[in-house]
C-alpha positions, 0 to 999 in steps of 0.5 A: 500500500506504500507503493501505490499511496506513494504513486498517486500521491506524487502523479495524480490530483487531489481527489484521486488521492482522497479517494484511493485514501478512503479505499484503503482506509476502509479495507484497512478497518474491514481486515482489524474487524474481520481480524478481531471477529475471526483471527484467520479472516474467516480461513483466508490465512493459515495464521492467525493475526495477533492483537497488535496486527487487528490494532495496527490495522484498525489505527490505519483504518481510521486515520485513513476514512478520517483523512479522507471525510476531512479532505472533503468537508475542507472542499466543500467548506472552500466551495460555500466560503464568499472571496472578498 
């Protein structure tokens, strides 16, 4: 995910990054909860993720959505404000 964050952030514009953000955000929260709910993700994996794993999944899961619902709000805050 470094990669392709790294990619769109330095070749894409703003809403895309936003976007691609938000995705990741959300996966990243799908895998802490599915890994708390079932350690192996439901069979997926051969192991199991260990608590520190489902932590550190939901903590980019959360930033990632909170970063992308900011981003927005900003743009629509930018859009409504009157320029002088």
């Amino acid at each position: 995910t470094g990669g392709l964050l790294t990619y769109v952030g330095f070749t894409k514009s703003e809403k895309v990054v936003a976007g691609v953000v938000g995705i990741l955000g959300a996966v990243y929260l799908l895998v802490g909860v599915i890994g708390i709910v079932s350690g192996g993700l439901l069979g997926i994996l051969s192991h199991e993720y260990s608590l520190l794993d489902n932590i550190i999944h939901l903590t980019l899961g959360i930033a990632g959505l909170v970063v992308y619902f900011m981003s927005n709000s900003v743009k629509r805050s930018d859009k409504n404000s009157i320029k002088l």
